[in-house]
PATOR-549798 format. One record per residue (C-alpha): residue in one letter; x, y, z. Coordinates in steps of 0.001 Angstrom, whole numbers, padded with zeros to 6 digits, always signed. Layout:
<rs>
AXYZ;...
</rs>
This chain:
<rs>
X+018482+000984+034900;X+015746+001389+032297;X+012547+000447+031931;X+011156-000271+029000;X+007163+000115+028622;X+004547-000873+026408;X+004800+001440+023356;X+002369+004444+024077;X+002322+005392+020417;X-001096+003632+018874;X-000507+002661+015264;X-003443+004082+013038;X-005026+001171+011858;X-006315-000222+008077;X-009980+000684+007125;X-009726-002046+004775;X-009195-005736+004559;X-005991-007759+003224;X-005456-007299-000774;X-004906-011062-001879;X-008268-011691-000519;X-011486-010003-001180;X-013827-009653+002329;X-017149-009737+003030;X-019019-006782+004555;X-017837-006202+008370;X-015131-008151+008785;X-014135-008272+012461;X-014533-006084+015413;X-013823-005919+019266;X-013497-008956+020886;X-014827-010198+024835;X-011843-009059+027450;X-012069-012922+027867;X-011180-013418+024236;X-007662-011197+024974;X-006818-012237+028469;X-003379-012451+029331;X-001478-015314+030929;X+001245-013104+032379;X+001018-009602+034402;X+001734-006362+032263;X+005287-005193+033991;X+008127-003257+033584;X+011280-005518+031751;X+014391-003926+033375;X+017743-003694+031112;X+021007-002156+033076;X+022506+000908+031513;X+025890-000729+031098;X+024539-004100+029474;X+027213-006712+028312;X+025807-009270+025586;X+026967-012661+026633;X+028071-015205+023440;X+027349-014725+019891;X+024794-012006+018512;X+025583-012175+015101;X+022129-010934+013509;X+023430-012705+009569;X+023771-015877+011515;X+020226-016916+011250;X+018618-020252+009599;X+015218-019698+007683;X+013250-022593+009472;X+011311-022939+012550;X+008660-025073+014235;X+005953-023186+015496;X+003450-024763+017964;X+004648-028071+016072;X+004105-026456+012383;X+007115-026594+010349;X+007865-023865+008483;X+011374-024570+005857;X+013640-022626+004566;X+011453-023363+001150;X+008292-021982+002096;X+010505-018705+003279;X+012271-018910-000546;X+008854-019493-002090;X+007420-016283-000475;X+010611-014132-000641;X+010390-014806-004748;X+006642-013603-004779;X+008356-010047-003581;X+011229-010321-005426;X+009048-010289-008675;X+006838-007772-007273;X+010021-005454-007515;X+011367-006451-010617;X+014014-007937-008808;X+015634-004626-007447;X+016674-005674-004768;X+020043-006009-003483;X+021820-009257-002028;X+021921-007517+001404;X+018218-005898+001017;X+016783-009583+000569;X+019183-010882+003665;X+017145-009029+005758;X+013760-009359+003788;X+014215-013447+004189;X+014144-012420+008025;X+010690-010733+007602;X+009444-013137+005583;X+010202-016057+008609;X+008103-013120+011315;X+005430-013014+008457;X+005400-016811+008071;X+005455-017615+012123;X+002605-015173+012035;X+000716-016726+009262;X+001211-019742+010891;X-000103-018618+014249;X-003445-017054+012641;X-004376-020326+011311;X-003860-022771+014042;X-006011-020226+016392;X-008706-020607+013416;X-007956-024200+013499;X-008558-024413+017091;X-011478-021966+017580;X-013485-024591+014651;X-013247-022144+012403;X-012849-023840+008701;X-011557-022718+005564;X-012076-025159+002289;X-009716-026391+000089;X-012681-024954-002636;X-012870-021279-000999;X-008959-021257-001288;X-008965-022365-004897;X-011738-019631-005918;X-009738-017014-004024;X-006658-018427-006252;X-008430-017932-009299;X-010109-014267-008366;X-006464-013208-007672;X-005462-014763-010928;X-007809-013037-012831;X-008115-009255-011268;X-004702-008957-010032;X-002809-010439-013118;X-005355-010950-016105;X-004776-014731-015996;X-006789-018060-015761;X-004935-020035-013085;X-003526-022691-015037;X-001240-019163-016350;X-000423-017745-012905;X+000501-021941-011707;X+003043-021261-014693;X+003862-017583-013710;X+004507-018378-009765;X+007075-021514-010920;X+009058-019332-013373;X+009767-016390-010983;X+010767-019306-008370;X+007630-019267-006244;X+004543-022010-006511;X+000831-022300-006495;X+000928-023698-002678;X+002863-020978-001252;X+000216-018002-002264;X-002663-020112-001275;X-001351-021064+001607;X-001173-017089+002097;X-004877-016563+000820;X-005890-019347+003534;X-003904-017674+006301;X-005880-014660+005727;X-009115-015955+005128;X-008636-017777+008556;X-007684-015341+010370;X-010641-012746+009136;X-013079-015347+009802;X-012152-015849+013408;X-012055-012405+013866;X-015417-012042+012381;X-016724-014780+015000;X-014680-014262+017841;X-014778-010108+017841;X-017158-008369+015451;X-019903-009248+017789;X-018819-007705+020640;X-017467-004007+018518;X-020010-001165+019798;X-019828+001735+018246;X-022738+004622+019843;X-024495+007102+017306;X-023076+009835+019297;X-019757+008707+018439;X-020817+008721+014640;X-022800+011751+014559;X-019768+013535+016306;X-017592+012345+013597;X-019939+013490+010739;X-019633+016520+012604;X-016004+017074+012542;X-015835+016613+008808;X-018925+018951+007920;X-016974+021835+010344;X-013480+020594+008349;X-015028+021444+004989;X-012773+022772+002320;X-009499+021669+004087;X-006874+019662+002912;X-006670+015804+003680;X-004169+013329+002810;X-004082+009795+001702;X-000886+007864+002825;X+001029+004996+002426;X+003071+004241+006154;X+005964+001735+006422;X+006567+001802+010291;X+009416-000282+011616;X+009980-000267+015928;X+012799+000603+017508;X+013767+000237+021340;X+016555+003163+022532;X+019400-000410+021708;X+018477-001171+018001;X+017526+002155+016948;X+020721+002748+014852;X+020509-000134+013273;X+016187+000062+012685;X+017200+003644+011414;X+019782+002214+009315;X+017472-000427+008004;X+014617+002367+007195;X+017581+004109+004808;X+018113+000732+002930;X+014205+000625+002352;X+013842+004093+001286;X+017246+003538-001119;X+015085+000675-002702;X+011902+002622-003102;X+014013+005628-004635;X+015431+002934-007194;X+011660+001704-008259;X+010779-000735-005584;X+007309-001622-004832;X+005909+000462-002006;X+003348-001727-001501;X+005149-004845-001305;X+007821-003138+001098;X+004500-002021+003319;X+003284-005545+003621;X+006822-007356+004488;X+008375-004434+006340;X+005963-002487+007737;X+005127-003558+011816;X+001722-001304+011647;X-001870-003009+011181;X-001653-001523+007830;X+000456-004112+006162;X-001839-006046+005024;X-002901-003319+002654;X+000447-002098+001427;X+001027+000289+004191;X-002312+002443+003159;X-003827+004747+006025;X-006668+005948+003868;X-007867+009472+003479;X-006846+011010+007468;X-006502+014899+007798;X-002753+015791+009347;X-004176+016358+012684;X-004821+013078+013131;X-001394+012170+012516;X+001811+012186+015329;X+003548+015845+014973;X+006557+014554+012897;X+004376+013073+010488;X+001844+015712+009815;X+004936+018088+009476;X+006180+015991+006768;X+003420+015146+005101;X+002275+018761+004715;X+004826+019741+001900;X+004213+016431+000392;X+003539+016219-003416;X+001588+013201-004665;X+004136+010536-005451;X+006449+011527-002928;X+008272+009666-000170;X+009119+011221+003033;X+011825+009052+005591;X+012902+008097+007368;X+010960+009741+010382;X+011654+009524+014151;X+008702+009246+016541;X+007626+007565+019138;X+008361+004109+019809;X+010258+004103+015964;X+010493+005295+012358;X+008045+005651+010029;X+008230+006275+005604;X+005710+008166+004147;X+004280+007920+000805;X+001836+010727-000577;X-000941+008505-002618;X-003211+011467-003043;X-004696+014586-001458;X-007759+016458-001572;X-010290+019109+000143;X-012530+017594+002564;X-016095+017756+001208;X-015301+019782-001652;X-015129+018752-005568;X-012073+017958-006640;X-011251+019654-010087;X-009061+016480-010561;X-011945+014652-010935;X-012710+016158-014238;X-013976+014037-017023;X-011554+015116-020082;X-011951+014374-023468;X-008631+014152-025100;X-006862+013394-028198;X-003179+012350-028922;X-001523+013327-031686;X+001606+011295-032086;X+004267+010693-034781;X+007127+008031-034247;X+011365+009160-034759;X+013188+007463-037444;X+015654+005169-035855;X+019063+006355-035500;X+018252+009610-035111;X+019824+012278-032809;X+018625+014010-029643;X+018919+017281-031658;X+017679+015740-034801;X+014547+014924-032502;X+013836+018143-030902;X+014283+019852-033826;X+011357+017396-035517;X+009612+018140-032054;X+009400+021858-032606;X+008042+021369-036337;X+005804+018775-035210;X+004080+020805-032472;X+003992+024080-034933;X+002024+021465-037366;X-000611+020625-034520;X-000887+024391-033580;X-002368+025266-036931;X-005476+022913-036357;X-008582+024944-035912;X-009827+022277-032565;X-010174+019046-032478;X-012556+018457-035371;X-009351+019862-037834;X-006996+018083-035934;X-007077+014860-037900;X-006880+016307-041345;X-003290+018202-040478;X-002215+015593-038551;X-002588+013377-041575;X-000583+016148-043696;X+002693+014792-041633;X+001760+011400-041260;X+001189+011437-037307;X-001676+008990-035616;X-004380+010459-033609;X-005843+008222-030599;X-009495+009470-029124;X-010869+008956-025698;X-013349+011047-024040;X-013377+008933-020701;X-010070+010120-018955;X-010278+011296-015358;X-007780+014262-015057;X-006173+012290-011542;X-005217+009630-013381;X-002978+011562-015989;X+000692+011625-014625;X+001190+015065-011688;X+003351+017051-013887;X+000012+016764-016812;X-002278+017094-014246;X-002402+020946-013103;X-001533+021837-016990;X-004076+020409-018537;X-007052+021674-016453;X-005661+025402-017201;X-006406+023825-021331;X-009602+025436-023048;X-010936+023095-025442;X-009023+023117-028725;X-005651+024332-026803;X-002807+021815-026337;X+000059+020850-024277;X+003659+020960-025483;X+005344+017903-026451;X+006391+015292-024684;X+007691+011626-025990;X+011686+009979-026642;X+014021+008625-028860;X+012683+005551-028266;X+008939+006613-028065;X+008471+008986-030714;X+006966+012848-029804;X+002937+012919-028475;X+000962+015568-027647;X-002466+016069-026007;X-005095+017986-027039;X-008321+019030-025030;X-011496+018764-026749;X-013738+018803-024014;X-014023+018673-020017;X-016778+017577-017633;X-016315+019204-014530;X-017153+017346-011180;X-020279+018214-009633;X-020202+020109-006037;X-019991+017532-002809;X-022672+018371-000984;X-022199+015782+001781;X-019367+013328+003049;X-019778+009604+004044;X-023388+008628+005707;X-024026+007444+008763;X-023571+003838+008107;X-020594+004626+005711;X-018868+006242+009115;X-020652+003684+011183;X-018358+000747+009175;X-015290+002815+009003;X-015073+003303+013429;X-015877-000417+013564;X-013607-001262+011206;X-010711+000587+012444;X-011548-000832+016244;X-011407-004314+015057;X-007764-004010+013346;X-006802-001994+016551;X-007862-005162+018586;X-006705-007490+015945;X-003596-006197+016508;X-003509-006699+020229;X-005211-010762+019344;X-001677-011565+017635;X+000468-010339+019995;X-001326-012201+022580;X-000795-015548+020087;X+003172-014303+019407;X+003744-014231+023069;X+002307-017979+024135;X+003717-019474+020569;X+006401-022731+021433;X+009240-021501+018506;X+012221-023474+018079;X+014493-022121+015286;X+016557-024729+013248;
</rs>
């Protein structure tokens, strides 16, 4: 016989709130023990070794409605949501892929669901005029639009206007109750924070990492087919789906509700497999799927850099672009050959003050900006162009389609030297923060496990 435990592998939880919804400082902490009590004994569920399904267990034979304490959830709200994902990916995703995504979409909804009616019942209020400012903030920072634009948006890619506020109110319920119901009690002792403080002053000048996680569960029965489902998502990613959107429908980790994103964490704070992995990382890269305990996990590197140290990414570079468009029609070797005499052109410019007189000699456009932060030039560009003195430039880059470019340094700001890491109250916020997701965590599973669900 085997008995299955609670999973003894803590999730690292978000330092940050959900992403439709902007939140206020301190959002949630630790609850009262009275807040999380549990109606039934923690005990060990017994399976036999040789277990024998009884009747049907056909996973595909599933319908996309439920009733959830006496909420109904239809197979339209599930269609309305799936469509907000399915345009977040372009709509890359397979017929199977979004089989199983309408199946995480229903858990997301019943969840949803749940985190509202506790609001609901704890008095905790959202109004319909909060929602509709949230609506229009998302509108505007998240897709440049005034909301009568994103009402027409959401109905063309098959969603509607109800379905994401319906998300932004789930949300801002269930942050609010957590802000009442467990921020109060989250204590956090200066000890605690000056010993942190003091870990990162003695971790100076080595490497940490900032990740994106999709973690799916797995008990020792479904961990083919969780492992099999981790391949499909990582197939999807490799083909240009969103990692972010993946995170937040996939991903069974407190960090979903920020696309999967674990912050900046050094690789000792990380499970063995994962640090491994994540070592040899280059920015941009995924890394899956990997066992560990209690499941499987995809990495994404976001970013890395030295602890307390200036980063010479961080560079302000003055640049110019020097580009001239292909005539249409014309051949790959046509266009490298009009590369090569094109850079040769650019290479006889005495620095950028000459550089727009030839350029004009061959009819190419020159673009200034003196605001561009070395990190947020693509990787390959990156290490390249810091090894540029001013005047020098990089060889050409561009398509048939695009034309040729090239980039020349004019100048370079260099990041001033970190002399200290986050404050007190900066690491203050960050323990409470990641105590009250830990605990959130723990609140919906308690609401999961007493929910009435009757599937349709």
């Amino acid at each position: 016989m085997k008995a299955i435990q609670g999973n003894k592998f803590i999730k690292r939880a978000a330092l940050a709130c959900g992403a439709l919804v902007a939140c206020g400082t301190g959002v949630a902490t630790l609850s009262s023990s009275a807040a999380f009590a549990q109606s039934a004994p923690q005990g060990e569920i017994v399976i036999p070794d040789d277990v024998k399904i009884f009747g049907n267990d056909n996973p595909n034979v599933r319908r996309a409605t439920a009733v959830v304490n006496g909420a109904v959830i239809t197979g339209t709200d599930v269609d309305q949501r799936l469509a907000l994902i399915l345009a977040a990916n372009q709509g890359k995703i397979s017929e199977e892929e979004q089989k199983r995504l309408r199946l995480q979409v229903l858990r997301n909804l019943i969840d949803e669901t749940l985190q509202i009616q506790e609001a609901k019942a704890a008095d905790v209020a959202v109004d319909d005029a909060e929602v509709e400012q949230s609506y229009a903030r998302v509108a505007s920072q998240n897709f440049n639009q005034n909301t009568q634009a994103m009402d027409a948006y959401l109905k063309r890619v098959g969603s509607s206007p109800d379905s994401l506020k319906r998300q932004i109110r789930g949300e801002m319920s269930w942050q609010r109750l957590l802000q009442r119901n467990v921020q109060p009690f989250v204590n956090v002792s200066d000890d605690e924070v000056n010993e942190v403080i003091d870990r990162l002053k003695a971790a100076k000048g080595t490497e940490e990492y900032r990740l994106g996680e999709i973690y799916l569960a797995a008990t020792p029965d479904s961990q083919q087919q969780i492992f099999d489902n981790a391949n499909q998502i990582m197939q999807q990613l490799r083909q240009g789906g969103s990692f972010v959107a993946y995170a937040r429908q996939y991903s069974q980790a407190s960090t979903a509700a920020v696309g999967g994103d674990l912050g900046w964490i050094r690789l000792a704070q990380l499970p063995n497999e994962l640090g491994t992995a994540a070592r040899d990382m280059q920015a941009g890269q995924l890394a899956g799927p990997i066992e560990i305990p209690g499941g499987y996990s995809i990495l994404y590197l976001i970013d890395k850099r030295q602890v307390l140290t200036a980063d010479p990414r961080d560079a302000l570079l003055a640049l110019k672009q020097i580009s001239m468009e292909f005539p249409k029609g014309i051949s790959e070797a046509q266009a490298n050959a009009r590369a090569e005499s094109f850079a040769k052109t650019i290479q006889t410019a005495k620095g950028c003050g000459d550089v727009d007189k030839v350029a004009a000699t061959i009819g190419a456009q020159v673009v200034a900006n003196d605001q561009v932060k070395a990190r947020d030039l693509p990787g390959p560009i990156q290490a390249s162009i810091l090894n540029l003195s001013p005047g020098e430039t990089l060889p050409p880059f561009g398509s048939l389609t695009e034309g040729v470019r090239i980039l020349m340094l004019c100048g370079r700001d260099d990041p001033q030297q970190v002399d200290s890491g986050p404050n007190f109250d900066q690491v203050m916020s960050q323990l409470e923060d990641d105590r009250i997701n830990k605990r959130a965590q723990m609140y919906l599973r308690d609401l999961r496990r007493d929910a009435v669900i009757e599937y349709n």
